[in-house]
N, C-alpha and C positions, 0 to 999 in steps of 0.2 A: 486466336483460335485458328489450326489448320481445318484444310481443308482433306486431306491426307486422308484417305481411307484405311492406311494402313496402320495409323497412330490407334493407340487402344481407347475407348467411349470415354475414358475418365479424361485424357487427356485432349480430346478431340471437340467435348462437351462441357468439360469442366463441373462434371455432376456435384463434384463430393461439398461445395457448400452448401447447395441447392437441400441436398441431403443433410448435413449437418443441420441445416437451419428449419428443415420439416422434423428431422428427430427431437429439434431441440424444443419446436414450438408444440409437438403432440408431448413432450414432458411435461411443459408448462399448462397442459391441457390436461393432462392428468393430474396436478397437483392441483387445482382448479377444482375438478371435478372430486377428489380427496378431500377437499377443503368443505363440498356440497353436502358432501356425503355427512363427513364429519357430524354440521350441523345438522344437517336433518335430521340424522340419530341421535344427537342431542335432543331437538326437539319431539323426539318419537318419545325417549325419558321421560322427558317432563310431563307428555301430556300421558302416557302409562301412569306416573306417578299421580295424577288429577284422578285420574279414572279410580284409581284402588282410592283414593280419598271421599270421590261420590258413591262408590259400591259399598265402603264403611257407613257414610249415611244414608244411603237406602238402605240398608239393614236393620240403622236404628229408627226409620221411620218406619220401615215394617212392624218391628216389634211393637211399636209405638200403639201402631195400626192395631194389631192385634190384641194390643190387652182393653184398648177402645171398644172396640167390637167386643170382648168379653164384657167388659163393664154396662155398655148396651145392652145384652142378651140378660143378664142379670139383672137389669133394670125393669128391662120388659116384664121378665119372671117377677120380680117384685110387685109390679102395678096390677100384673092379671091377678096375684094372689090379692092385694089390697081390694081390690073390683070384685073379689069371689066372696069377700068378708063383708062387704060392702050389702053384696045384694042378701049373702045371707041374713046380715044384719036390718035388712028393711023386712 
């Protein structure tokens, strides 16, 4: 390495592996970080996919719910009529 001031920074410093080898490791930094990405959005997939499979049985539990509840409500109606015939009957 001179001392030369008048030699140009590349030759004076000898930048350019310095530089090649931080371009080369923010590459390898990127593929890395491509790699993260990759999977994580894989994993975003898969669990989207879980979700739309639990939102399909909450629906059918809903429904489920609901014709329950009607079957209840009808029931009820049943016994107040039975209890209305009842007392008529005594």
């Amino acid at each position: 390495m001179s001392e030369d001031p008048t030699k140009n920074i590349g030759e004076k410093y000898q930048t350019s592996p310095t530089l090649e080898t931080i371009v080369q490791m923010l590459a390898e930094l990127r593929e890395q970080m491509n790699a993260r990405f990759d999977g994580l959005e894989t994993r975003i997939e898969r669990l989207e996919a879980r979700m739309d499979g639990f939102e399909l049985r909450l629906e059918r539990v809903e429904e489920q719910l609901d014709r329950m509840t009607s079957v209840v409500h009808e029931t009820r109606a049943d016994l107040r009529e039975v209890e209305k015939r009842l007392k008529e009957a005594a």
